[in-house]
C-alpha positions, 0 to 999 in steps of 0.5 A: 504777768498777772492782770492787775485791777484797774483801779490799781493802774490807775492809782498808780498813774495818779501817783505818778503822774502819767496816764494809762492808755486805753488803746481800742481794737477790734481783732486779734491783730489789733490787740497784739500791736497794742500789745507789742508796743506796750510790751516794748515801751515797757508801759501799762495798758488797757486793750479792749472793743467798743460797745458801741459797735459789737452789739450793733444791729446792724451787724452782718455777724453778731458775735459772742462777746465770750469770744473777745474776750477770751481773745483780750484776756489771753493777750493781756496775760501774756504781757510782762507789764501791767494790762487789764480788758476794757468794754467801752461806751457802751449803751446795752446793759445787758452787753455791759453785764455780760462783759464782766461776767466774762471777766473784763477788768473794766465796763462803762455804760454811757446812753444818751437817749436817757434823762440825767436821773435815769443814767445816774441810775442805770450806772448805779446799778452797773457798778454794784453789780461790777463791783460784787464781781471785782470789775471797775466802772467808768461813768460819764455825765454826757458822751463827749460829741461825735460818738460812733463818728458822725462828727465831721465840723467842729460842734457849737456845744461842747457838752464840758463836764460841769464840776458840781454835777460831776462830784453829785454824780461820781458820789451817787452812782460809786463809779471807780473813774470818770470821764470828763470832757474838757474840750474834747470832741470825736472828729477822729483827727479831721481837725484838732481842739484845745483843752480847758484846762482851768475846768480840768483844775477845777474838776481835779479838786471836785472829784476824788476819783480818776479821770479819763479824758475820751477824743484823744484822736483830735486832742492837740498832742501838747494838750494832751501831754499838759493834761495828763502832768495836771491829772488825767489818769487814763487816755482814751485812742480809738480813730487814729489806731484804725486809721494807722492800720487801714492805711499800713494795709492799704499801702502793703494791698497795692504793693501786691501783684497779680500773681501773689500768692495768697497763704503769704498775703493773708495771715503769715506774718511774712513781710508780704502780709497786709494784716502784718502791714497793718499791724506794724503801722499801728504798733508805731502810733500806739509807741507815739501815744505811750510816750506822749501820755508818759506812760513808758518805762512804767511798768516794771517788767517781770521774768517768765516763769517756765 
């Protein structure tokens, strides 16, 4: 099926009242159990990396971004239901260009080290430039707390989205979609929060454009599904993915004997795959968000052409 533009998919969960889920990977294994699970639930998808950690000095392998996403792009466009590719939070402006250059469907440049004035400009220019190359932006006032999981208690300051600095600021910079924060906090599912939903109220009627909610992770899963029946259009997952595959591996390594044979264990796709192990368990927690979010049975799906 042909990628349909962000903005288009998220229209359509406003409309309809469900959410796109933004199901973060980091591999090829990843993007196809995301993928899989979208493909049976017959739901919308955003896959993409972090923008955090693939520009990361700190990297052993720095790889090309051209790579991913020639990798995302392909995935996306094997799927039968509506899919883009998405570069998330990241803090490099030049990875954040070179990401729609390379035809990421959308971008998002978040820098905490900057002042108000200096972000609002910097994702001014973002967009403008995403823009003239047919990318969708997504922008926020402040990254909800814990980014990159540093977090390990509940935070004193929540940093919520204030909904007059939010209408300023989606109007300024032109961002296609906003993520806001309603309580949220990244503890990668260590302990759960409560979502304010008299501030979600209040940000739906300040802001004319899509809203995303960041932490779905640690969000209370019926506040997660009352905040996307009272607007939010796009559910970002990210910590309760890797946990699903990392645990799925873990379990298939130690079923593993001594006399294995290593082209089965490694990249088979036989049942005595760990990567396959992994995949399968993440596939699970992604169908579990799709129907969460509302999303399955939403998208239609389409007849391959030979």
């Amino acid at each position: 099926m042909p990628i349909v533009p962000v903005r288009e998919m998220l229209c359509d969960a406003a409309r309809r009242r469900y959410a796109v889920g933004y199901f973060e990977c980091w591999d090829l294994e990843s993007l196809l159990a995301a993928a899989d699970a979208a493909r049976e639930m017959v739901s919308p998808v955003l896959l993409g990396f972090s923008g955090i950690y693939l520009p990361h000095p700190e990297r052993i392998s720095h790889d090309p971004l051209e790579a991913y996403a020639a990798m995302g792009l392909a995935v996306c466009k094997d799927l039968p239901v509506q899919s883009n590719l998405v570069f998330n939070e990241s803090a490099e402006e030049n990875w954040v260009k070179e990401a729609i250059r390379c035809g990421f469907g959308q971008v998002m440049f978040t820098d905490e080290r900057l002042e108000h004035e200096q972000l609002v400009g910097k994702v001014r220019g973002i967009a403008e430039f995403a823009h003239r190359n047919g990318t969708a932006v997504e922008g926020e006032l402040a990254s909800v707390p814990g980014l990159a999981g540093s977090l390990q208690e509940t935070p004193d300051d929540f940093r919520l989205t204030d909904p007059l600095a939010a209408k300023q600021f989606t109007e300024t910079t032109g961002i296609d979609a906003l993520a806001i924060n309603i309580g949220q906090a990244h503890l990668h599912g260590r302990r759960k929060v409560a979502l304010d939903f008299d501030r979600l109220a209040e940000l739906k009627r300040a802001v004319n454009i899509p809203l995303v909610l960041h932490g779905a992770s640690s969000i209370n899963r019926s506040d997660l599904r009352k905040a996307v029946r009272l607007g939010v259009s796009k559910v970002n997952v990210g910590s309760s993915l890797k946990q699903a595959f990392f645990g799925g591996m873990r379990r298939a390594i130690q079923d593993v004997g001594e006399a294995y044979n290593p082209y089965e264990v490694i990249g088979s796709g036989l049942s005595q795959d760990i990567l396959m192990a992994g995949r399968l368990a993440m596939k699970l927690v992604v169908k579990e968000y799709i129907e969460l979010i509302g999303s399955a049975g939403k998208a239609k799906p389409t007849r391959r052409e030979n």
